[in-house]
C-alpha positions as CSV (number, residue, x, y, z in Angstrom):
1,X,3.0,-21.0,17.2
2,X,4.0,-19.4,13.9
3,X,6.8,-17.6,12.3
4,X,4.2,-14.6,12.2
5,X,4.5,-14.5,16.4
6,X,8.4,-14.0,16.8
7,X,9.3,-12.6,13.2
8,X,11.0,-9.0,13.1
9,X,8.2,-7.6,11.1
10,X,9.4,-5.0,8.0
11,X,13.2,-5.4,8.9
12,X,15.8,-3.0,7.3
13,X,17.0,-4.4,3.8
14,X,20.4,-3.5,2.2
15,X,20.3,-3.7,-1.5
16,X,22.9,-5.3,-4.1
17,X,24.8,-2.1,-4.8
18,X,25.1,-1.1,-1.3
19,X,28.7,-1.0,-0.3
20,X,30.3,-3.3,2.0
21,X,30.9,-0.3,4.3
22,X,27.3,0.4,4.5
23,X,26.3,-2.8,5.3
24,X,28.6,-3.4,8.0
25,X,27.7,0.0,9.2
26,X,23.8,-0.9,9.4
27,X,24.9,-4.2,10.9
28,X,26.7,-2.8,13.5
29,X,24.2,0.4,14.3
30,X,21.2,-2.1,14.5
31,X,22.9,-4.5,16.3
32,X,22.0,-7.3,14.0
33,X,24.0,-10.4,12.3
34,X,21.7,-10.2,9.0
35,X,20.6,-8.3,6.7
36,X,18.0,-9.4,3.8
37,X,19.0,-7.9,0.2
38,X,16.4,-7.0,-2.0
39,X,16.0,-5.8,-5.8
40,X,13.0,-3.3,-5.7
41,X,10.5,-5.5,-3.4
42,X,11.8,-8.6,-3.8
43,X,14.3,-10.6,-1.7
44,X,17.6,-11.9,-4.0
45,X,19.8,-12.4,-0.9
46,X,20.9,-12.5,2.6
47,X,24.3,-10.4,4.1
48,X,25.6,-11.3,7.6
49,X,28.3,-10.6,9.2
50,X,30.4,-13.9,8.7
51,X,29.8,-13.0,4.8
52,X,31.6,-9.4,5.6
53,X,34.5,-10.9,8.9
54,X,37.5,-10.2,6.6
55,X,36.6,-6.4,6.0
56,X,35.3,-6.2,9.9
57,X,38.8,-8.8,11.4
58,X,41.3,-7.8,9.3
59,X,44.4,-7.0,11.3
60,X,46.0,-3.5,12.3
61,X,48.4,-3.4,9.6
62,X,45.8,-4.8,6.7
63,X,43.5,-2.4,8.3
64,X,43.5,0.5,5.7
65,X,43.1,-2.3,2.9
66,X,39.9,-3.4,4.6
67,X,38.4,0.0,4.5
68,X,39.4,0.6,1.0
69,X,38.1,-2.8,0.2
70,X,35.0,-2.5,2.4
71,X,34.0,0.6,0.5
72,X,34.5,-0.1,-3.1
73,X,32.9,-3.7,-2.9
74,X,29.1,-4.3,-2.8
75,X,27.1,-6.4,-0.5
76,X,26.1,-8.4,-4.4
77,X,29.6,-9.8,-4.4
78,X,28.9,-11.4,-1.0
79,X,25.1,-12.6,-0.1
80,X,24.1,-15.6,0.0
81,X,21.9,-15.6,-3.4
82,X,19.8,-18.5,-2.3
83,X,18.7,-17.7,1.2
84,X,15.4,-20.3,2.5
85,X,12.1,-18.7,2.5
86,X,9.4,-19.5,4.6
87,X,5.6,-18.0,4.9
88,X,4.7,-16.0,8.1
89,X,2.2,-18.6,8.6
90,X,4.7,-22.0,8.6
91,X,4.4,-23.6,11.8
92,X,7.6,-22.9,14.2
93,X,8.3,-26.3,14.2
94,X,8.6,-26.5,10.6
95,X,11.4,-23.7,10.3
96,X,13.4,-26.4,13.1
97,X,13.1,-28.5,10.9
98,X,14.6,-26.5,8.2
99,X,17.6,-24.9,10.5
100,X,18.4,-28.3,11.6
101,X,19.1,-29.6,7.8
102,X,20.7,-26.5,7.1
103,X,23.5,-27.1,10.1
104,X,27.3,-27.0,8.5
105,X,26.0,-24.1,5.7
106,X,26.8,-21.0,6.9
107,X,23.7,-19.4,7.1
108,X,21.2,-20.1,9.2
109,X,18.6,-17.0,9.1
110,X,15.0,-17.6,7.0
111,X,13.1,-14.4,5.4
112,X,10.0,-14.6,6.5
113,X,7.9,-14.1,3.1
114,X,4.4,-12.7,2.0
115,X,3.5,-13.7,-1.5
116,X,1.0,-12.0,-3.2
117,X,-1.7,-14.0,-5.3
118,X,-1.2,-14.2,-9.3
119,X,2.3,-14.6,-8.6
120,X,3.4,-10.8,-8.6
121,X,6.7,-10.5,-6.7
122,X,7.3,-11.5,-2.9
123,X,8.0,-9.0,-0.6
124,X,10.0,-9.0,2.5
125,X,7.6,-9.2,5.7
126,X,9.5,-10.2,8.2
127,X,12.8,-11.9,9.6
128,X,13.4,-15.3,11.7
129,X,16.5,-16.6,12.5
130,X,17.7,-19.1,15.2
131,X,17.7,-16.9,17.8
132,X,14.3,-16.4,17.3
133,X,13.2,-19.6,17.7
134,X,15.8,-21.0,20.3
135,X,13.9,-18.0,22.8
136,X,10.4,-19.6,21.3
137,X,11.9,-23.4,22.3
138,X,13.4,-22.1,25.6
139,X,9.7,-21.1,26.9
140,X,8.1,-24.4,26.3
């Protein structure tokens, strides 16, 4: 099997400027932990929901200095600028592989990529994280 068959193909991107509330917004109206970050087509970063927990658990009485904070910072000062990309074609065992050397960092969702030949710019094709593939490992 291949990250091709369980990817979330064309998945909803925030970008750098995006605000912190906007992020958590999508996060929460999608129902998703992650979001990839892109600058024009290509991926520069990953957002999740860990990154954003002090604007989204901040206590009652901090509460209207997480919404001040939440909307004048950008998802840029948070991502992960170095998220793991793998092909839609990598073998499912192969992105294991990578989530089980990746246990202790905080972030454990891979971009599924599409390069284009001539090296233009990657683009964002897909999305597989370990939820993903514990449902794939579950079946077997």
């Amino acid at each position: 099997m291949l990250v091709k068959d369980i990817m979330t193909e064309n998945p909803v991107t925030a970008i750098e400027l995006m605000s912190v509330a906007e992020a958590l917004g999508l996060l929460y109206e999608l129902d998703v932990r992650h979001l990839p970050v892109v600058r024009g087509r290509e991926l520069v970063g990953i957002i999740s929901d860990r990154d954003l927990r002090s604007f989204s658990e901040a206590a009652e009485d901090e509460a209207i200095e997480a919404v001040e904070g939440a909307r004048s910072s950008t998802v840029g000062s948070f991502m992960n600028t170095s998220p793991v990309k793998v092909d839609p074609e990598t073998p499912i065992r192969e992105v294991i592989e990578l989530l089980g050397h990746s246990r202790g960092r905080p972030r454990h969702r891979r971009p599924a990529w599409h390069r284009e030949l001539r090296g233009f710019a990657a683009e964002v094709s897909g999305d597989v994280g370990t939820d993903d593939v514990r449902r794939v490992a579950l079946r077997c």
